[in-house]
PyMOL Python script that loads the backbone (N, CA, C, O; Angstrom):
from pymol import cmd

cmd.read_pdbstr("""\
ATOM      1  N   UNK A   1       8.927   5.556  -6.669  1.00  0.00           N
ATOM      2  CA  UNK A   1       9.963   6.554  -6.798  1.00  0.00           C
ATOM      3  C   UNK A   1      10.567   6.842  -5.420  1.00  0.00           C
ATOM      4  O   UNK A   1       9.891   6.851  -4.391  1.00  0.00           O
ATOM      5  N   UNK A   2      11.906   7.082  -5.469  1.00  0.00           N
ATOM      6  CA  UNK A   2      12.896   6.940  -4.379  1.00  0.00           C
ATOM      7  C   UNK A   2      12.801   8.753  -4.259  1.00  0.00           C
ATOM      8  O   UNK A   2      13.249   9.453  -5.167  1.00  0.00           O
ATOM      9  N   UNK A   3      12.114   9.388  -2.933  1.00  0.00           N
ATOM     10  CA  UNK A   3      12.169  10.806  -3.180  1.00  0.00           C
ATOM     11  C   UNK A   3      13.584  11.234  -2.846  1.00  0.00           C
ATOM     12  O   UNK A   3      14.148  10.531  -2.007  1.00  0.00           O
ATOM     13  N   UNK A   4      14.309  12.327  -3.382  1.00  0.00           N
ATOM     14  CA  UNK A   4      15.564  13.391  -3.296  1.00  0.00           C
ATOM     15  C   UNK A   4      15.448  13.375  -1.491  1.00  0.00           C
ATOM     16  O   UNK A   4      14.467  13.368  -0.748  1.00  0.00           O
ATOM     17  N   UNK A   5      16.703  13.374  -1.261  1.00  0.00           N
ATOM     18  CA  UNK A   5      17.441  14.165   0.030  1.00  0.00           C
ATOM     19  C   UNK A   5      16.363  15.016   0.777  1.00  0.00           C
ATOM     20  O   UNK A   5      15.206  14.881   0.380  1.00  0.00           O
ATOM     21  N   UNK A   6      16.524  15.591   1.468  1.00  0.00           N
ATOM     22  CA  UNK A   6      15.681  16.298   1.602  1.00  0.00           C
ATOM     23  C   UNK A   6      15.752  17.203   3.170  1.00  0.00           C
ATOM     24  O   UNK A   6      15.196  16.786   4.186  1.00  0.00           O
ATOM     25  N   UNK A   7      16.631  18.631   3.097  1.00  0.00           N
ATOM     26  CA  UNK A   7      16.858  19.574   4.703  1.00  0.00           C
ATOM     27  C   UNK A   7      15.516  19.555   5.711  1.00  0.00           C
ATOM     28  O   UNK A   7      14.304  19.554   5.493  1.00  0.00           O
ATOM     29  N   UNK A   8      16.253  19.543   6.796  1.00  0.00           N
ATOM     30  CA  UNK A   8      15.295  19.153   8.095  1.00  0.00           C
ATOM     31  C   UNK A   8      16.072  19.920   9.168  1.00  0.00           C
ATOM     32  O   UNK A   8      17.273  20.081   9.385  1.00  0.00           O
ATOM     33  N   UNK A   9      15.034  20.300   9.712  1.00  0.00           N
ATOM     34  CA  UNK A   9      15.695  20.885  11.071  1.00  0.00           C
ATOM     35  C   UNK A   9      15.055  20.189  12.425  1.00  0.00           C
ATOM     36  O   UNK A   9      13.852  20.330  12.647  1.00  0.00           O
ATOM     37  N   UNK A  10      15.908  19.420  13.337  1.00  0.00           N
ATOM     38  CA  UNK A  10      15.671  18.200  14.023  1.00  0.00           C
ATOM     39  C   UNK A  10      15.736  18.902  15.779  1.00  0.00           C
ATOM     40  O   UNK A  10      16.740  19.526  16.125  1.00  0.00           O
ATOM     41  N   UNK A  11      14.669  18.716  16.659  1.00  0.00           N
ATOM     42  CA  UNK A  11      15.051  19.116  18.176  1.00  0.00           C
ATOM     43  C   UNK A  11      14.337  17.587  18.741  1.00  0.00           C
ATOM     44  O   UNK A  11      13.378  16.820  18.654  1.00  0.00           O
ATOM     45  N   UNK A  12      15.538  17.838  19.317  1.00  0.00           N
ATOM     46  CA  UNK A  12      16.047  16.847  20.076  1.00  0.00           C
ATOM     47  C   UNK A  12      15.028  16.639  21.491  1.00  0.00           C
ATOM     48  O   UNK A  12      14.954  17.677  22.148  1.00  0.00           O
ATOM     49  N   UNK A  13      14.327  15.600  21.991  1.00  0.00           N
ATOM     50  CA  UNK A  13      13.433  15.266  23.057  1.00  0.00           C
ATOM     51  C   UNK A  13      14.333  15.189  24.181  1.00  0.00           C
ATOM     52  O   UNK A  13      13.992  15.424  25.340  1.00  0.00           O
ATOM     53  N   UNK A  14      15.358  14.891  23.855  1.00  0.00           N
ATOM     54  CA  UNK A  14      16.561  14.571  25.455  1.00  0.00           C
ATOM     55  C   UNK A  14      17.380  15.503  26.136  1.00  0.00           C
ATOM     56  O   UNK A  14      17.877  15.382  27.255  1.00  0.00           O
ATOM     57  N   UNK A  15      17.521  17.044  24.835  1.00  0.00           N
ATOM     58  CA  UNK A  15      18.641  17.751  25.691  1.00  0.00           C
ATOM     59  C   UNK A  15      18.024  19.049  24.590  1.00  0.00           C
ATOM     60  O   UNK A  15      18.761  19.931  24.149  1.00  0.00           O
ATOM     61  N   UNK A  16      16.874  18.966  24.345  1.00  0.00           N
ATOM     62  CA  UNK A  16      16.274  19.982  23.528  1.00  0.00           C
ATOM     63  C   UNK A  16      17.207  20.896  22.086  1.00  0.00           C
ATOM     64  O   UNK A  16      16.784  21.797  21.362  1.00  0.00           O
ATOM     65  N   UNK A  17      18.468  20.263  22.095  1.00  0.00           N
ATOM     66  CA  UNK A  17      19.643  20.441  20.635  1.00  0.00           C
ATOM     67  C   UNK A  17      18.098  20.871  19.662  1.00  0.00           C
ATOM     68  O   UNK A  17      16.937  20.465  19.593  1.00  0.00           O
ATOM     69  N   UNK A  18      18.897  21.857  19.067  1.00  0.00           N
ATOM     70  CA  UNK A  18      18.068  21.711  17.653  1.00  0.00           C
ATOM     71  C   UNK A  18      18.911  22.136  16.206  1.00  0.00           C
ATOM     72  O   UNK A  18      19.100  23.323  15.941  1.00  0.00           O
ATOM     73  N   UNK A  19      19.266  21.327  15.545  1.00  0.00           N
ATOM     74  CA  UNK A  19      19.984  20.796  14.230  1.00  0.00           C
ATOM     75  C   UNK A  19      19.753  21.067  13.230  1.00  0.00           C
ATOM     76  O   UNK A  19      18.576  21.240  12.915  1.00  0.00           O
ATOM     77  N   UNK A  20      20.768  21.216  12.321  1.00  0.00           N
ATOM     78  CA  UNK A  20      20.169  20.767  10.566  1.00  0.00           C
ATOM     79  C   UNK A  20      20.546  19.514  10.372  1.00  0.00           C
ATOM     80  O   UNK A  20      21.676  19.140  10.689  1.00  0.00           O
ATOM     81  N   UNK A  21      19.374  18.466   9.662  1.00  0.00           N
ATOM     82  CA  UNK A  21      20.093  16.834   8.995  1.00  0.00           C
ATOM     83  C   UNK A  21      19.241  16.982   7.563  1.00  0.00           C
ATOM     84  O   UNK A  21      18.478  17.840   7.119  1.00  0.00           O
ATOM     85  N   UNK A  22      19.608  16.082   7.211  1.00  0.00           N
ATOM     86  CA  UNK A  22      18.376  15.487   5.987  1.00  0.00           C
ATOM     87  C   UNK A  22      17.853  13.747   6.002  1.00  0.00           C
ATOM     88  O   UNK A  22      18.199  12.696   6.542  1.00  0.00           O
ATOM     89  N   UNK A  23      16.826  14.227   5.060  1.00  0.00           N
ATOM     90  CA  UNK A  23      16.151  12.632   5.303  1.00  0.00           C
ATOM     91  C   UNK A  23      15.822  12.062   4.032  1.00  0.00           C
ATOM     92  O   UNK A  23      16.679  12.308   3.184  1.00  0.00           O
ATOM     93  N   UNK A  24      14.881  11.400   3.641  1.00  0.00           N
ATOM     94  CA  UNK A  24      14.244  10.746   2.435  1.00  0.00           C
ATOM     95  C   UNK A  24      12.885  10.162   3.248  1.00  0.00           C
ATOM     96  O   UNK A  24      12.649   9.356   4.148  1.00  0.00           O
ATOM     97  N   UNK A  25      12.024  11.221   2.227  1.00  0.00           N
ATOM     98  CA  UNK A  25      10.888  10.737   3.105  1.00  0.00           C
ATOM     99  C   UNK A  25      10.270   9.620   2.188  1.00  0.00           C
ATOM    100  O   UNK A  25       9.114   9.325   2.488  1.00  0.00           O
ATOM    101  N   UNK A  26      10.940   8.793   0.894  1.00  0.00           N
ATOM    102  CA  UNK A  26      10.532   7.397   0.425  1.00  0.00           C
ATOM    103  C   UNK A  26      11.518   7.299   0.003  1.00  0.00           C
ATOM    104  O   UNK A  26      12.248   8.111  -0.564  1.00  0.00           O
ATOM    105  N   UNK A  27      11.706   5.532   0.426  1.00  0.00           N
ATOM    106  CA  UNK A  27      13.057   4.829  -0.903  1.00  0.00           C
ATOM    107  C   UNK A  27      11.516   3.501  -1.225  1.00  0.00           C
ATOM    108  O   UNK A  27      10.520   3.075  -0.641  1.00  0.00           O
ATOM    109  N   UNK A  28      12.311   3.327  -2.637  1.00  0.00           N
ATOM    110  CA  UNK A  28      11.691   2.421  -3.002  1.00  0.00           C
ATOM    111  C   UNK A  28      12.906   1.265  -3.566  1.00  0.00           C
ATOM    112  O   UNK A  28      13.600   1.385  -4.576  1.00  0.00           O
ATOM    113  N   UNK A  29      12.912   0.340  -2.756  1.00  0.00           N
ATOM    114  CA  UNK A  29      13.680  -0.787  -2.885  1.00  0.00           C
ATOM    115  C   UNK A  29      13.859  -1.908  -4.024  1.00  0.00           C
ATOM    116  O   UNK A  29      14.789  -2.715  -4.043  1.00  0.00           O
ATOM    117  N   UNK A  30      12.616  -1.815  -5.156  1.00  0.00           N
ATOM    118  CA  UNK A  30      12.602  -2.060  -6.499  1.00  0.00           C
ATOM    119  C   UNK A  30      13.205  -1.416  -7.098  1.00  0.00           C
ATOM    120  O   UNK A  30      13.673  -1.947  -8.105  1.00  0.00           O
ATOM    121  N   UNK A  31      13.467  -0.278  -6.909  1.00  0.00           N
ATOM    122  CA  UNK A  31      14.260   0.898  -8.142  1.00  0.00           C
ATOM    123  C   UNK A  31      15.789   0.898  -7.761  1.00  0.00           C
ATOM    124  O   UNK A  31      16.617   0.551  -8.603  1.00  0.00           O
ATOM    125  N   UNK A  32      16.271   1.396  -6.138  1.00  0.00           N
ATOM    126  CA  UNK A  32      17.469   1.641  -5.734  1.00  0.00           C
ATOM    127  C   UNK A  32      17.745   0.774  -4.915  1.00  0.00           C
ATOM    128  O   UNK A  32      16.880   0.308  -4.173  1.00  0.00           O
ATOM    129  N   UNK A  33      19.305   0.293  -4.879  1.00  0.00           N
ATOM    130  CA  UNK A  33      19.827  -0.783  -3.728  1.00  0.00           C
ATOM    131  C   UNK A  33      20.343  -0.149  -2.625  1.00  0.00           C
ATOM    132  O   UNK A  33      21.553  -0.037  -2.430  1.00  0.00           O
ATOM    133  N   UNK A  34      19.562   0.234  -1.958  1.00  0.00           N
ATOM    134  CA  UNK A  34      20.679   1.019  -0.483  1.00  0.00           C
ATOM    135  C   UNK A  34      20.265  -0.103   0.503  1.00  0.00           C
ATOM    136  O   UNK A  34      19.236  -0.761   0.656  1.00  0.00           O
ATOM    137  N   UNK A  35      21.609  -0.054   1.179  1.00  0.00           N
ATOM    138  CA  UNK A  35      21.798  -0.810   1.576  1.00  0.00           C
ATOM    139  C   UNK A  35      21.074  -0.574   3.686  1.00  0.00           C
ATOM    140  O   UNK A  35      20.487   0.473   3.960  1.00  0.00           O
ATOM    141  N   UNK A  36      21.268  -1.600   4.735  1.00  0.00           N
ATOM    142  CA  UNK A  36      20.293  -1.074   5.828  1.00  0.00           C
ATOM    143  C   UNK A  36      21.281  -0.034   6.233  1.00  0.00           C
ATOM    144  O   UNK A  36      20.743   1.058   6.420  1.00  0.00           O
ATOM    145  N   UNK A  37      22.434  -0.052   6.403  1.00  0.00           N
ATOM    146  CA  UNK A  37      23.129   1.274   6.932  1.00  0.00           C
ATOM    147  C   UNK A  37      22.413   2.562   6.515  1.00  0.00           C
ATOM    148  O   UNK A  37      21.768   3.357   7.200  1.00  0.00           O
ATOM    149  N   UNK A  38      22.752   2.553   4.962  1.00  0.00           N
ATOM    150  CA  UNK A  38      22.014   3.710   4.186  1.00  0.00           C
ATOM    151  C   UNK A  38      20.989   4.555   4.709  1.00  0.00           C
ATOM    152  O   UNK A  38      20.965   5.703   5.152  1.00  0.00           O
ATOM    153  N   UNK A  39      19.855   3.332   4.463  1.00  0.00           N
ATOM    154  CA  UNK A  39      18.300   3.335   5.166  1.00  0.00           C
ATOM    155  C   UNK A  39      18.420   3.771   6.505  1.00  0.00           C
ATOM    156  O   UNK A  39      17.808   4.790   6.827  1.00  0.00           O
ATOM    157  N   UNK A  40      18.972   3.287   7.178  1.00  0.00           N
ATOM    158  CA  UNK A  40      19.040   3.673   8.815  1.00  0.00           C
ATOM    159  C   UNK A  40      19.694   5.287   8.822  1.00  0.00           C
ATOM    160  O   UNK A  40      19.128   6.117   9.534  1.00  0.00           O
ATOM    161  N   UNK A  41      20.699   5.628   8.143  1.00  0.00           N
ATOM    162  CA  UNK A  41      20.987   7.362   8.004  1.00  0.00           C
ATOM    163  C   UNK A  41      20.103   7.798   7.478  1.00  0.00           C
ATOM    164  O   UNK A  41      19.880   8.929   7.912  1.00  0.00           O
ATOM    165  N   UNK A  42      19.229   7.410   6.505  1.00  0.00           N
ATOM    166  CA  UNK A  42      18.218   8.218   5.574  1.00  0.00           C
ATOM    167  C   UNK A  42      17.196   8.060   6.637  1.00  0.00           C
ATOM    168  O   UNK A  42      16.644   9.157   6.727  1.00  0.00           O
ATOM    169  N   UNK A  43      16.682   7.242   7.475  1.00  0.00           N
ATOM    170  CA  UNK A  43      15.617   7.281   8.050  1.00  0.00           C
ATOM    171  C   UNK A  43      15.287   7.772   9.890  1.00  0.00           C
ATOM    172  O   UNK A  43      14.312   7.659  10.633  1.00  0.00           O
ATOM    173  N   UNK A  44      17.190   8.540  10.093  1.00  0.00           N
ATOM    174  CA  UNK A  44      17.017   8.726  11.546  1.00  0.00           C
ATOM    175  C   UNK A  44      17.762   9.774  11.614  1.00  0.00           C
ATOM    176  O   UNK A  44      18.112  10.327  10.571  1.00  0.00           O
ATOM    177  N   UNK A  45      18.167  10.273  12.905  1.00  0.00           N
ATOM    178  CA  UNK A  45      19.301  11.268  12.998  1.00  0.00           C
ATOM    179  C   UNK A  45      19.193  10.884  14.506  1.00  0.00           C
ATOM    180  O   UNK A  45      18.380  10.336  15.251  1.00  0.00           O
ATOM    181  N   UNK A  46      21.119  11.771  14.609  1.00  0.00           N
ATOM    182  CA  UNK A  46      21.593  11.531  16.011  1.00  0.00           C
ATOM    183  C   UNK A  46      21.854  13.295  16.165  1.00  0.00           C
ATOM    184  O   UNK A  46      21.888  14.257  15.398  1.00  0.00           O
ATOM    185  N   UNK A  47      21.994  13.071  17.492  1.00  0.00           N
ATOM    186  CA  UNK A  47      22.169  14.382  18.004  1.00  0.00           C
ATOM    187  C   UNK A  47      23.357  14.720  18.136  1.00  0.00           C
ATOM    188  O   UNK A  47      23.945  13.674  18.410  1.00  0.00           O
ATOM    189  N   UNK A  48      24.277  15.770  18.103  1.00  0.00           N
ATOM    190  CA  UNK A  48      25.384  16.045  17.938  1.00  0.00           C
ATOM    191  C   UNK A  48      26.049  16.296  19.443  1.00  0.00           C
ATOM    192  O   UNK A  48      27.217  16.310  19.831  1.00  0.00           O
ATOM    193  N   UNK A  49      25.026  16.450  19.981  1.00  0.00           N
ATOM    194  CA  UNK A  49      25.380  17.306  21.764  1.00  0.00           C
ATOM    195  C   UNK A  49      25.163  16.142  22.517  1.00  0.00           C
ATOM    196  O   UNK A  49      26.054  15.937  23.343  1.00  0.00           O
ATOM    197  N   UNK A  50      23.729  14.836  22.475  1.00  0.00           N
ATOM    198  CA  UNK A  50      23.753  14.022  23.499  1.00  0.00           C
ATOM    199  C   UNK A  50      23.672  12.691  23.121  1.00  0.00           C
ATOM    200  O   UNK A  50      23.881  11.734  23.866  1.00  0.00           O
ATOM    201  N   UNK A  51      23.359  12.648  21.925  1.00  0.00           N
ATOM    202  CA  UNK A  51      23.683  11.309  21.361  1.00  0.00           C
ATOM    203  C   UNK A  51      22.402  10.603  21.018  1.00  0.00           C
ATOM    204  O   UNK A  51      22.286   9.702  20.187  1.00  0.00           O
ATOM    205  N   UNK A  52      21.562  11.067  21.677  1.00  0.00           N
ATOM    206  CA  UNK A  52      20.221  10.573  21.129  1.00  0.00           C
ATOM    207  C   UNK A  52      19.810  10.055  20.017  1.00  0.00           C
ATOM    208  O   UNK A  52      20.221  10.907  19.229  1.00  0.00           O
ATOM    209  N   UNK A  53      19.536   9.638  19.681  1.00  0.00           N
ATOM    210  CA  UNK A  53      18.758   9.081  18.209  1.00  0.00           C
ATOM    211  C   UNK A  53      17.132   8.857  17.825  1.00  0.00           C
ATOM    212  O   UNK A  53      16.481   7.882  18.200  1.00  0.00           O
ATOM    213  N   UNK A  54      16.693   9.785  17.131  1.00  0.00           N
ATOM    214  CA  UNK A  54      15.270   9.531  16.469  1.00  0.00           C
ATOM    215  C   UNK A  54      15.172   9.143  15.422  1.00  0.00           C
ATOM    216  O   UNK A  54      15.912   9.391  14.471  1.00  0.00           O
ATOM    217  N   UNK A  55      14.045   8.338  15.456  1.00  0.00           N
ATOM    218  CA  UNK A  55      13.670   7.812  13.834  1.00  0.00           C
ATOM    219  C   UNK A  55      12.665   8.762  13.220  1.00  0.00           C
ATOM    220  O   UNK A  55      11.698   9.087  13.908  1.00  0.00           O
ATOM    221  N   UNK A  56      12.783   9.183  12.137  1.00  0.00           N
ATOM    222  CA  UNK A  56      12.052  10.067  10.983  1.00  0.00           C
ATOM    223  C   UNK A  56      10.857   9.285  10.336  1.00  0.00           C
ATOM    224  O   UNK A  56      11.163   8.108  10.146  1.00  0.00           O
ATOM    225  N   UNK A  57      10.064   9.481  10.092  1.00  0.00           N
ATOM    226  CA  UNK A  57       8.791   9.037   9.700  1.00  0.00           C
ATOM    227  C   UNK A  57       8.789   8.548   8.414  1.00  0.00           C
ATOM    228  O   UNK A  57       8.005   9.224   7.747  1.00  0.00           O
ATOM    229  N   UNK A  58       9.445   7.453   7.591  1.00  0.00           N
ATOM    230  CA  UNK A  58       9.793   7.218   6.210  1.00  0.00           C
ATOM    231  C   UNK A  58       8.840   6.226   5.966  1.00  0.00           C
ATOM    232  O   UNK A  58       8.238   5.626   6.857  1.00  0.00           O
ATOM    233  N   UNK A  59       8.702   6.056   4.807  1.00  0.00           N
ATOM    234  CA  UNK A  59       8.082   4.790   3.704  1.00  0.00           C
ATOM    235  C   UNK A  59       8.806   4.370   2.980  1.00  0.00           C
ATOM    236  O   UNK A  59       9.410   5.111   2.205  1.00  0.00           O
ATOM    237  N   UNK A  60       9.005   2.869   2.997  1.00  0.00           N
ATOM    238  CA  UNK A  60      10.037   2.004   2.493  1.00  0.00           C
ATOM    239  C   UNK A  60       8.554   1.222   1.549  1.00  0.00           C
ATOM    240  O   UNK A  60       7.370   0.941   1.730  1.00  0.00           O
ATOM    241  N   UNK A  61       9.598   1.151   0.519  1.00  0.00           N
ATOM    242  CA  UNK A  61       9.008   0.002  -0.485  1.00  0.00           C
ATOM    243  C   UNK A  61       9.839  -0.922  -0.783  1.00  0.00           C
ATOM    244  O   UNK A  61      10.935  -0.866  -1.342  1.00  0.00           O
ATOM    245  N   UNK A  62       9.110  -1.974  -0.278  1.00  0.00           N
ATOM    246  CA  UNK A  62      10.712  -3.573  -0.379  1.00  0.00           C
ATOM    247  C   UNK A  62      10.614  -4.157  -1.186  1.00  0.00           C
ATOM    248  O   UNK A  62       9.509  -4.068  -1.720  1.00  0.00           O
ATOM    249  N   UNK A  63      11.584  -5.096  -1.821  1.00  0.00           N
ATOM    250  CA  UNK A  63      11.407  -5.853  -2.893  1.00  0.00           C
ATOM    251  C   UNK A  63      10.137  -6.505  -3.587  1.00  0.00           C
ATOM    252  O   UNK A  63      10.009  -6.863  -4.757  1.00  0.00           O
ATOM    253  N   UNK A  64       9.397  -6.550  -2.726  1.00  0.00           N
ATOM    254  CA  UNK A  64       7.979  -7.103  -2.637  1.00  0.00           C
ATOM    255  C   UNK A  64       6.857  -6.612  -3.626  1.00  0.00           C
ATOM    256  O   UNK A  64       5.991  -7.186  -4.286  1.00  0.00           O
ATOM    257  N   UNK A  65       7.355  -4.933  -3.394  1.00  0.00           N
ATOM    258  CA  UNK A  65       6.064  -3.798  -3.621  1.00  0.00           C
ATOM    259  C   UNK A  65       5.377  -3.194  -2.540  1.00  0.00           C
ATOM    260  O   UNK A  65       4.720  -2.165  -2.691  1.00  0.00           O
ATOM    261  N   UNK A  66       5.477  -3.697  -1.611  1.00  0.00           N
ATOM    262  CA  UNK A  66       4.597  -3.174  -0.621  1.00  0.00           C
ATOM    263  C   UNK A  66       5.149  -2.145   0.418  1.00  0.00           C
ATOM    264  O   UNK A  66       6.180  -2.415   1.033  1.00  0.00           O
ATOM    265  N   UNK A  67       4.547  -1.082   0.606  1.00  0.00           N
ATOM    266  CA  UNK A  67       4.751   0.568   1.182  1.00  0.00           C
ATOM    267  C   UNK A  67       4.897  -0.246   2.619  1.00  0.00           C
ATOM    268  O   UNK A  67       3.987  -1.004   2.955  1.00  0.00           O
ATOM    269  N   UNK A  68       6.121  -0.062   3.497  1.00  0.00           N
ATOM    270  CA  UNK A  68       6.248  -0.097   5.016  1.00  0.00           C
ATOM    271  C   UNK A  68       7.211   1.086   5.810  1.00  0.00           C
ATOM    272  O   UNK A  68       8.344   1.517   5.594  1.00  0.00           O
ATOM    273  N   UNK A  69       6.251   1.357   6.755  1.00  0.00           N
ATOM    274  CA  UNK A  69       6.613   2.434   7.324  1.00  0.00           C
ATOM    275  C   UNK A  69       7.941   1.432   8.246  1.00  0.00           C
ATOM    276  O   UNK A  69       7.963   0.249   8.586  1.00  0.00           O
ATOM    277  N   UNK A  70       9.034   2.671   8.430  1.00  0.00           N
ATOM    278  CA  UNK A  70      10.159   1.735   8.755  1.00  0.00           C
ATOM    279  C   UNK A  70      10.267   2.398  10.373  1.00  0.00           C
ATOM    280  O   UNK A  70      10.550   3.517  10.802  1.00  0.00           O
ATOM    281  N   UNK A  71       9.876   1.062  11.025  1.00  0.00           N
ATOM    282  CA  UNK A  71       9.276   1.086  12.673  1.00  0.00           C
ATOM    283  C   UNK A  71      10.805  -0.254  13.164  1.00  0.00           C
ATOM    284  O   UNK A  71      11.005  -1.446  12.934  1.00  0.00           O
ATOM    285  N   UNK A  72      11.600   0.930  13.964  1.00  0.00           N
ATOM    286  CA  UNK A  72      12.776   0.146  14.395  1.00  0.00           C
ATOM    287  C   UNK A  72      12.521  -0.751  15.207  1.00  0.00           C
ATOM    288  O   UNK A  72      13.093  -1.840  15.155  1.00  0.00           O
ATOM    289  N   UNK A  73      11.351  -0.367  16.367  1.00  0.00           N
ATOM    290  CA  UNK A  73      10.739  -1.872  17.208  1.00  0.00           C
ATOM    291  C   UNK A  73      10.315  -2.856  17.039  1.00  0.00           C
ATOM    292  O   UNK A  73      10.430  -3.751  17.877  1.00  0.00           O
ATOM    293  N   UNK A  74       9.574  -3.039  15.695  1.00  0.00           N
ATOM    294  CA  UNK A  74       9.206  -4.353  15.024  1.00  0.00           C
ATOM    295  C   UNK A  74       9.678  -4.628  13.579  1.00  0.00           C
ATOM    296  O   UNK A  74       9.194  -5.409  12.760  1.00  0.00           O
ATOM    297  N   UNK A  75      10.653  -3.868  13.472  1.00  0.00           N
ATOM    298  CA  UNK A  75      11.571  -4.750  12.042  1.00  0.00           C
ATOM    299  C   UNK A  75      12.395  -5.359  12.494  1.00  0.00           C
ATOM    300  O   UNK A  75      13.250  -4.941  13.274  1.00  0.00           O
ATOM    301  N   UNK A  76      12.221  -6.946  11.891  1.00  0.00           N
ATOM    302  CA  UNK A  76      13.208  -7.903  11.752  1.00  0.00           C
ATOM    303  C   UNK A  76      14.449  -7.911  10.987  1.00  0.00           C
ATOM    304  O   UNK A  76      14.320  -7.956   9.764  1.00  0.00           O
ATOM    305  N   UNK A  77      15.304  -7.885  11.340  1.00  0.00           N
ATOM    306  CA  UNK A  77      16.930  -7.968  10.350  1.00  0.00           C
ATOM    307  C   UNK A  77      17.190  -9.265   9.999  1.00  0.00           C
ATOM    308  O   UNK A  77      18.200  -9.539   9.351  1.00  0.00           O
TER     309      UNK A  77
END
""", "prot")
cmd.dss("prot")
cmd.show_as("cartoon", "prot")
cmd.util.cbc("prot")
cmd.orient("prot")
């Protein structure tokens, strides 16, 4: 199951900003087709003041079946 949207309030490590975004803390890639753009908004946020970008702590389920935490340093495109 692909969980709902979901409000977050985000501070920022680079210029200490602190935000409202939302996230998805699971997609499951058997059920819904989003596409990597998608995934990459559902799974990060940018900062509005310095531009920063963090990744959010998500679980991806890929075509496969198998639960992967979505780690921007070692996923292959």
């Amino acid at each position: 199951m692909t969980t709902p949207p979901e409000k977050i309030t985000v501070e920022y490590p680079e210029c200490s900003a602190v935000y409202g975004d939302w996230f998805r803390a699971s997609m499951n890639l058997m059920l819904d087709d989003f596409d990597e753009d998608y995934i990459d908004e559902a799974s990060s946020a940018s900062c509005p003041n310095c531009g920063h970008r963090v990744d959010l702590d998500v679980l991806i389920i890929e075509e496969d079946g198998v639960w992967r935490s979505r780690d921007r340093d070692t996923r292959t495109d």
